[in-house]
PALO-991844 format. One record per atom (N, C-alpha, C): x, y, z; residue in one letter; atom name. Coordinates in steps of 0.05 Angstrom, whole numbers. Example, Ala and Ser with C-alpha at 12.3 -4.5 7.8 and 13.67 -1.06 7.14 Angstrom:
BEGIN
+--------+--------+--------+-----+------+
|     px |     py |     pz | res | atom |
+--------+--------+--------+-----+------+
|    264 |   -114 |    156 |   a |    N |
|    246 |    -90 |    156 |   a |   CA |
|    264 |    -66 |    156 |   a |    C |
|    257 |    -45 |    142 |   s |    N |
|    273 |    -21 |    143 |   s |   CA |
|    258 |      1 |    157 |   s |    C |
+--------+--------+--------+-----+------+
***
This chain:
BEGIN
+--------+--------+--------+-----+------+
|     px |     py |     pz | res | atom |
+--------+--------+--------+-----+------+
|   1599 |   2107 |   1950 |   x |    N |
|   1616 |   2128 |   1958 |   x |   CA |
|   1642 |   2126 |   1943 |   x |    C |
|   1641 |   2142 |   1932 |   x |    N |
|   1670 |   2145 |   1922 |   x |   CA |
|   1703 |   2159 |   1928 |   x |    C |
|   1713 |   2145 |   1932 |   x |    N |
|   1741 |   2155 |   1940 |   x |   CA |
|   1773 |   2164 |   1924 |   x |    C |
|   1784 |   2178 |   1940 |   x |    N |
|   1814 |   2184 |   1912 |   x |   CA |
|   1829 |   2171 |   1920 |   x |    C |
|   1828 |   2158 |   1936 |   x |    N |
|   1858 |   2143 |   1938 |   x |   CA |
|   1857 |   2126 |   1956 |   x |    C |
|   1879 |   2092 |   1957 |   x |    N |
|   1874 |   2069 |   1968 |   x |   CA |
|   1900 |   2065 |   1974 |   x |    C |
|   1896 |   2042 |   1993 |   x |    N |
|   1930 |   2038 |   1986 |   x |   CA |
|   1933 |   2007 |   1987 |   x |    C |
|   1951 |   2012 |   1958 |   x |    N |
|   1965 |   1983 |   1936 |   x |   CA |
|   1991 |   1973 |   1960 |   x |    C |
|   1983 |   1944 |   1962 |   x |    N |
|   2005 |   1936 |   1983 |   x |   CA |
|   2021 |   1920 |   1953 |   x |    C |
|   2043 |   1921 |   1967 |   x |    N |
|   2067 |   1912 |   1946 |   x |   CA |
|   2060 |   1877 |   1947 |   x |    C |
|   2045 |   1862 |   1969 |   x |    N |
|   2041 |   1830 |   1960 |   x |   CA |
|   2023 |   1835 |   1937 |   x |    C |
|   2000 |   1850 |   1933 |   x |    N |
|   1979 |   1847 |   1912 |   x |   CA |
|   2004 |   1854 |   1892 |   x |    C |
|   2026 |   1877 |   1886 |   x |    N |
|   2043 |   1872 |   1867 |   x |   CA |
|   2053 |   1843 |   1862 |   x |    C |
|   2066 |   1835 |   1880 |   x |    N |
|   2082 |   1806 |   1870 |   x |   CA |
|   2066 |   1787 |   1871 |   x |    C |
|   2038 |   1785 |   1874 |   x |    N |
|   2025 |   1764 |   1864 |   x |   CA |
|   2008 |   1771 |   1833 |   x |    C |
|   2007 |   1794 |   1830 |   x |    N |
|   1993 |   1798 |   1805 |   x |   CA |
|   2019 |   1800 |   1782 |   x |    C |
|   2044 |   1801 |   1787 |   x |    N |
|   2065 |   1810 |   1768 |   x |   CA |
|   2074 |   1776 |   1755 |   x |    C |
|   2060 |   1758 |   1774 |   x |    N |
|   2069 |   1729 |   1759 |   x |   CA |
|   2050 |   1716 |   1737 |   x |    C |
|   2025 |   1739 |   1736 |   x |    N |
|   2013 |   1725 |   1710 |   x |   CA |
|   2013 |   1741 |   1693 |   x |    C |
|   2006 |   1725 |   1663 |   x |    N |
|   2014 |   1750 |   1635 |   x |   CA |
|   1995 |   1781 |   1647 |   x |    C |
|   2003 |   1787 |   1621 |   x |    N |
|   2001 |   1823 |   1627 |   x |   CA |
|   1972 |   1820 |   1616 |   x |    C |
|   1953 |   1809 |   1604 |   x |    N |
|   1934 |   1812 |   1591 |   x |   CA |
|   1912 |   1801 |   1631 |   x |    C |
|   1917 |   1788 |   1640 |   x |    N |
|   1909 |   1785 |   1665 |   x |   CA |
|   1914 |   1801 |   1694 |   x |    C |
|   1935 |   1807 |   1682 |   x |    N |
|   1948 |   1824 |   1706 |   x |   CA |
|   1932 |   1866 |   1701 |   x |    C |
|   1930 |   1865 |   1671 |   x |    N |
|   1902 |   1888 |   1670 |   x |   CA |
|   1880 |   1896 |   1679 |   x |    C |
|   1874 |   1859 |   1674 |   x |    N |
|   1844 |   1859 |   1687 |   x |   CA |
|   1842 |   1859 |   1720 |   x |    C |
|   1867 |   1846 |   1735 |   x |    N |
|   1861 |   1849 |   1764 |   x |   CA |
|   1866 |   1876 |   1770 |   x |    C |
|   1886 |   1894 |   1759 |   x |    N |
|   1891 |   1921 |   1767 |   x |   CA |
|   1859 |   1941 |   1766 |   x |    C |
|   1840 |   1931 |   1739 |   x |    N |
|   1822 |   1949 |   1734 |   x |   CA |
|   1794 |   1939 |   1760 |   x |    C |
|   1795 |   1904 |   1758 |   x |    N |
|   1789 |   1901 |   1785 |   x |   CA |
|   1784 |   1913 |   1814 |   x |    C |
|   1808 |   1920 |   1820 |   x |    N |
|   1820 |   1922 |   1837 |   x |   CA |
|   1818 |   1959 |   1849 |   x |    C |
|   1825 |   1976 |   1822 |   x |    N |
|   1822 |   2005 |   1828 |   x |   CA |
|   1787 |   2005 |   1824 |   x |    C |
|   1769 |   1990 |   1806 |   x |    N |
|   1741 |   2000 |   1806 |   x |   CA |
|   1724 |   1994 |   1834 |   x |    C |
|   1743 |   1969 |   1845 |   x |    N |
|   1729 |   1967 |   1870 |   x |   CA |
|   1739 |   1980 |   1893 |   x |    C |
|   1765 |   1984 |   1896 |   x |    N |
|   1779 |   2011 |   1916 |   x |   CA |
|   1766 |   2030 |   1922 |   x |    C |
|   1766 |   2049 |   1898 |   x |    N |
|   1759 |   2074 |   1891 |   x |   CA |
|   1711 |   2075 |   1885 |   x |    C |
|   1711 |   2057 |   1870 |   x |    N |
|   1679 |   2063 |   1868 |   x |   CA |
|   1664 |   2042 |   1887 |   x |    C |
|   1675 |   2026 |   1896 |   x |    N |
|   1660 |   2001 |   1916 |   x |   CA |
|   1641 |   1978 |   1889 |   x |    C |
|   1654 |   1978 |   1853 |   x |    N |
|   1644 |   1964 |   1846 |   x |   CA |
|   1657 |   1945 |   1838 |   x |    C |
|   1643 |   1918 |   1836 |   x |    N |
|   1658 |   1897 |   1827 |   x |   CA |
|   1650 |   1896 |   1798 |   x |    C |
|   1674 |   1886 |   1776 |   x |    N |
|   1669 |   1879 |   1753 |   x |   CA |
|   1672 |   1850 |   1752 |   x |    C |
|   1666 |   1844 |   1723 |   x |    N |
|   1664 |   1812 |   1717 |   x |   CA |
|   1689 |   1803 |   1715 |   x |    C |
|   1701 |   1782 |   1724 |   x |    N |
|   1721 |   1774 |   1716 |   x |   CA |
|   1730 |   1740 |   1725 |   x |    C |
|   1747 |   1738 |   1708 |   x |    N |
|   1741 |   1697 |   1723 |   x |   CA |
|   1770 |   1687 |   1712 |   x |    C |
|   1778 |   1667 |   1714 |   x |    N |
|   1803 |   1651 |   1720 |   x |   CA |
|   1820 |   1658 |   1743 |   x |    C |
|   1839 |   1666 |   1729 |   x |    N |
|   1864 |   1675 |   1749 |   x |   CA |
|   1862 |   1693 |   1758 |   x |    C |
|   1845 |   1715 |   1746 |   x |    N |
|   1847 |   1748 |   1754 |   x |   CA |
|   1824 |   1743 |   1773 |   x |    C |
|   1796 |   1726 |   1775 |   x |    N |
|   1785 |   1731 |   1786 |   x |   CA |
|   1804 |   1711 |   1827 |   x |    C |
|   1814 |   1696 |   1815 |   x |    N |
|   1828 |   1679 |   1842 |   x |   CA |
|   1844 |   1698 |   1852 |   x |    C |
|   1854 |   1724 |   1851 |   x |    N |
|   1878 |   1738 |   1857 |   x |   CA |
|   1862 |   1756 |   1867 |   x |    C |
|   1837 |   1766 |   1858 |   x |    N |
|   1818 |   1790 |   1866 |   x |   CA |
|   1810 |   1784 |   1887 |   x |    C |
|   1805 |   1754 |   1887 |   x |    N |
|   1784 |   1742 |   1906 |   x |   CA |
|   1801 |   1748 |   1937 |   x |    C |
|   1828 |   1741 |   1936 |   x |    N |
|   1843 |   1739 |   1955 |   x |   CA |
|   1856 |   1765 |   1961 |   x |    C |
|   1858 |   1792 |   1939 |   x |    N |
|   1865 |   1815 |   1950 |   x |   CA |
|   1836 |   1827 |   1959 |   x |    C |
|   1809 |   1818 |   1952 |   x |    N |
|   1793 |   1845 |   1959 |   x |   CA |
|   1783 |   1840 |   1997 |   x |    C |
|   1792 |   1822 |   2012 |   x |    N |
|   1790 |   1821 |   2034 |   x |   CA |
|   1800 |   1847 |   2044 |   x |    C |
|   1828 |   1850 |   2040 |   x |    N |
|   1846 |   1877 |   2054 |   x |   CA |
|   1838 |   1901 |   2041 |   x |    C |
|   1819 |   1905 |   2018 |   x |    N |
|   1803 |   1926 |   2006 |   x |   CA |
|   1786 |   1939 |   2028 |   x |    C |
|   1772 |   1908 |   2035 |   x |    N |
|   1758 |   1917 |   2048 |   x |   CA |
|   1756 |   1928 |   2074 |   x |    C |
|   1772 |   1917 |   2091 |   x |    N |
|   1780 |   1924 |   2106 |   x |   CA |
|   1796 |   1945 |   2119 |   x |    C |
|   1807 |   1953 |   2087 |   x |    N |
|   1820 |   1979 |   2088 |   x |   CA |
|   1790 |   2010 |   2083 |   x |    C |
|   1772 |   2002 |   2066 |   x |    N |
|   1757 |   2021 |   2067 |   x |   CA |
|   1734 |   2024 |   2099 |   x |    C |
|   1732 |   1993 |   2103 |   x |    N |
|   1719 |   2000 |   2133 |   x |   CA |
|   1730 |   2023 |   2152 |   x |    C |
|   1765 |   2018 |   2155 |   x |    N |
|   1773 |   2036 |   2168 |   x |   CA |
|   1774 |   2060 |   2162 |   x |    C |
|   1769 |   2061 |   2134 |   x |    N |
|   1765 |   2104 |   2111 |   x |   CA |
|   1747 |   2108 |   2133 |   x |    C |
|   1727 |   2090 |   2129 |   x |    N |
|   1701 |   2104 |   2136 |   x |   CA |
|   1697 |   2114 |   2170 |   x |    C |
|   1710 |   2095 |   2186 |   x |    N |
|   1719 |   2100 |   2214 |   x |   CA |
|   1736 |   2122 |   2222 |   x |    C |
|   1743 |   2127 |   2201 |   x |    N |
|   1752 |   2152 |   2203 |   x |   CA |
|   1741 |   2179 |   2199 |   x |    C |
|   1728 |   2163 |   2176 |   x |    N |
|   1713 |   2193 |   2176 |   x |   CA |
|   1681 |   2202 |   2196 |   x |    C |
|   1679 |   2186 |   2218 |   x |    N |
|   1658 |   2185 |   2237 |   x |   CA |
|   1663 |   2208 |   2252 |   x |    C |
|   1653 |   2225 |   2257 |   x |    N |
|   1653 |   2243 |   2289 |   x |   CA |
|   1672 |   2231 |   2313 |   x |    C |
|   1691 |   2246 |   2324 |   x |    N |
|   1710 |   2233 |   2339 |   x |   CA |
|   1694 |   2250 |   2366 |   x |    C |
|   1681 |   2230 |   2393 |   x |    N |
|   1676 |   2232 |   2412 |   x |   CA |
|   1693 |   2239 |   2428 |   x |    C |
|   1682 |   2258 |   2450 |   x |    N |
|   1708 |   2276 |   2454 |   x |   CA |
|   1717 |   2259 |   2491 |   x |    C |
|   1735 |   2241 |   2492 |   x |    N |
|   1734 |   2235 |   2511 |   x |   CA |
|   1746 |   2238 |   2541 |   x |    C |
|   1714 |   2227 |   2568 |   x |    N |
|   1729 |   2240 |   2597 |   x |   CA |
|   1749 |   2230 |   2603 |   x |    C |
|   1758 |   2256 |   2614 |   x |    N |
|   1785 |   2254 |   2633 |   x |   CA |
|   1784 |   2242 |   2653 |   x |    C |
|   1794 |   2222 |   2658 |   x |    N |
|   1798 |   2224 |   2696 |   x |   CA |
|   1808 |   2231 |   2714 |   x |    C |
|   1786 |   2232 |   2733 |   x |    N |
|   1808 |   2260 |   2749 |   x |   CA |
|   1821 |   2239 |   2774 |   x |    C |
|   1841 |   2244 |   2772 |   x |    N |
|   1862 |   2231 |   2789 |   x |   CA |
|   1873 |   2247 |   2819 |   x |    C |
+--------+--------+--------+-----+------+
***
């Protein structure tokens, strides 16, 4: 399932802004291919230790997309 939009928390910024820029690419492309398409790419050292530890809140952020997008049951009142 694919989606337009995620949302980038500013710790995945200040933990990916302390390694070079040639790593800090690969977790960004990481990071949006698995947001947005649900896929993982290859990746290993540092970029893959930083992925490993942001794609928890990925995920957990798309569980809730999807909870959202369920049928909202319409619920009883009580009558008081």
């Amino acid at each position: 399932m694919e989606r337009d939009s995620f949302i980038f928390y500013r710790s995945f910024y200040e933990a990916i802004k302390e390694i070079s820029e040639q790593e800090q690419l690969k977790v960004y492309k990481a990071i949006t291919e698995y947001a947005l398409n649900q896929k993982e790419i290859e990746i290993e050292g540092v970029s893959k230790a930083i992925f490993t530890l942001i794609k928890p809140q990925l995920d957990a952020n798309f569980q809730k997309y999807l909870n959202g997008k369920k049928a909202k049951r319409k619920q009883k009142r009580s009558k008081l």
